[in-house]
C-alpha positions as CSV (number, residue, x, y, z in Angstrom):
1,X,0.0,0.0,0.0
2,X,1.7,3.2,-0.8
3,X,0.3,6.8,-0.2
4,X,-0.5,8.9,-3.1
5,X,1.8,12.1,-3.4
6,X,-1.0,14.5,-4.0
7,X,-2.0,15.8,-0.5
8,X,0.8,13.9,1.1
9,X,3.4,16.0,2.9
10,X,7.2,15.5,3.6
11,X,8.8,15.6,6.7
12,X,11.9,15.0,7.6
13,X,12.7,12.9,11.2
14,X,16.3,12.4,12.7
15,X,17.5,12.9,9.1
16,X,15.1,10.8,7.1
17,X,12.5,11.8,5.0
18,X,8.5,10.2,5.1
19,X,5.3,11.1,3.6
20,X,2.5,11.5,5.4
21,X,-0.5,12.3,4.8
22,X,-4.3,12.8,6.4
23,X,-7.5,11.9,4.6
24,X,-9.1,15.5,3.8
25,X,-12.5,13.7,4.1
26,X,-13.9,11.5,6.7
27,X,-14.6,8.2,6.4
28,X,-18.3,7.4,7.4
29,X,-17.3,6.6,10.6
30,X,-15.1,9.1,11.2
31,X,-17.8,11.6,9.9
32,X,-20.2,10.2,12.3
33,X,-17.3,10.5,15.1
34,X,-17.5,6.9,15.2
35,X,-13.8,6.6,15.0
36,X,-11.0,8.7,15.4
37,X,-9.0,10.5,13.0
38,X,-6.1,8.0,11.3
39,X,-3.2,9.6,9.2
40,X,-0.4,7.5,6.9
41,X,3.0,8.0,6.7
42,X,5.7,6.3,4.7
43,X,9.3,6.5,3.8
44,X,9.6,9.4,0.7
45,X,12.9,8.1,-0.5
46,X,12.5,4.3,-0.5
47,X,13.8,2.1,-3.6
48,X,10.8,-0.2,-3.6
49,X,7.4,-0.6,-1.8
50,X,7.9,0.0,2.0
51,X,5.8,-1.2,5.2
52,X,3.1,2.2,5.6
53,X,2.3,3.2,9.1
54,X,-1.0,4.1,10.1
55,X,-1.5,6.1,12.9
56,X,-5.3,6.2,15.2
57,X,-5.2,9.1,16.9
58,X,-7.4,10.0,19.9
59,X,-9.0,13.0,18.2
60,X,-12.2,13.3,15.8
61,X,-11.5,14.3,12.0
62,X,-12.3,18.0,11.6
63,X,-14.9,17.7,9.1
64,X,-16.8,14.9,11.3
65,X,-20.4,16.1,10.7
66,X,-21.6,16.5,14.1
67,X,-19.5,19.4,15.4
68,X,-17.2,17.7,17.7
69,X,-14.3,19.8,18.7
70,X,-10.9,18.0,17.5
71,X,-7.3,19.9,17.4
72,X,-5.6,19.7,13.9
73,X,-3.0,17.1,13.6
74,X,0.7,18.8,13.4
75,X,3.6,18.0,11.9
76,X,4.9,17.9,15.4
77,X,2.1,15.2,15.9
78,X,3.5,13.1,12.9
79,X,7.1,13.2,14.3
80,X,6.1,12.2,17.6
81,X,4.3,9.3,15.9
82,X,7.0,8.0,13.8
83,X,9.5,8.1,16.7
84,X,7.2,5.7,18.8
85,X,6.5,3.4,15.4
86,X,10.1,3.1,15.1
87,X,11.2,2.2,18.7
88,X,8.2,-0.3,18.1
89,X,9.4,-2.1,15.6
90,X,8.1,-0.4,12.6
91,X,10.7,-0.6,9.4
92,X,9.5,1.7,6.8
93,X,12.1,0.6,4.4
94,X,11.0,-3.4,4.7
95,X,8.1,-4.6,2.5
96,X,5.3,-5.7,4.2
97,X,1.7,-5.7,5.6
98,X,1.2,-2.1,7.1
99,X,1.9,-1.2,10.8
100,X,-0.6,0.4,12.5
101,X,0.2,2.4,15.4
102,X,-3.2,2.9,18.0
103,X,-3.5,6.4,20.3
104,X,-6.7,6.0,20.5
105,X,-6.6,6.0,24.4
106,X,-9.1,8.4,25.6
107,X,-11.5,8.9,22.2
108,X,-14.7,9.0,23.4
109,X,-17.0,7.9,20.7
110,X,-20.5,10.0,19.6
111,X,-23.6,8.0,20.8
C-alpha cells in the first residue's frame, strides 16, 4: 500500500525523509465521530514498496459532521508518531503488511 503524493506532505525525522498524509474527508465513521481521526505516513525516498504506518489518533477528524471539537494534527504530531513506530518495531524501508500504530486512548465515541 503506498500513499499517493497528492496531499501527502514530507517531513523530515532524525535525518530521514517520510510522507504522510491525512485523509481530507472522513470516512463514514469518522464523519459520524465513530472513530477517530487516522493519518499514513511512509518513507519518501525508499527504492521499492515500504511497510506504511498508520497512525489512530485520539482525536475526531475536523470535518466529522456532528461538530465535535478536535485539534488539527501537526507536523509535530507526525514526528512524535514515527518516533514511537520506530522504537516499536516499525521498518518503513521493509516490505510488508502495514503497521498500525493505535493512540486512541481516551477517544470517546459519539452515541
Amino acid at each position: 500500500m503506498a500513499l499517493g503524493r497528492k496531499g501527502a506532505r514530507r517531513i523530515v525525522v532524525d535525518g530521514t525523509t517520510y510522507r504522510w498524509r491525512l485523509r481530507r474527508r472522513p470516512t463514514y465513521f469518522q464523519g459520524m465521530a465513530w472513530t477517530p481521526c487516522t493519518f499514513a505516513v511512509e518513507h519518501a525516498d525508499s527504492p521499492g514498496p515500504g511497510t506504511t504506518l498508520v497512525v489512530t489518533t485520539d482525536q475526531p477528524h475536523l470535518s466529522n459532521w456532528l461538530g465535535h471539537e478536535g485539534k488539527p494534527i501537526l507536523p509535530s504530531d507526525a514526528a512524535r508518531a514515527i518516533r514511537q513506530a520506530l522504537r516499536e518495531g516499525w521498518t518503513p524501508t521493509s516490505p510488508g503488511t502495514p503497521f498500525h500504530l493505535d493512540l486512541s486512548a481516551g477517544f470517546v465515541a459519539s452515541p
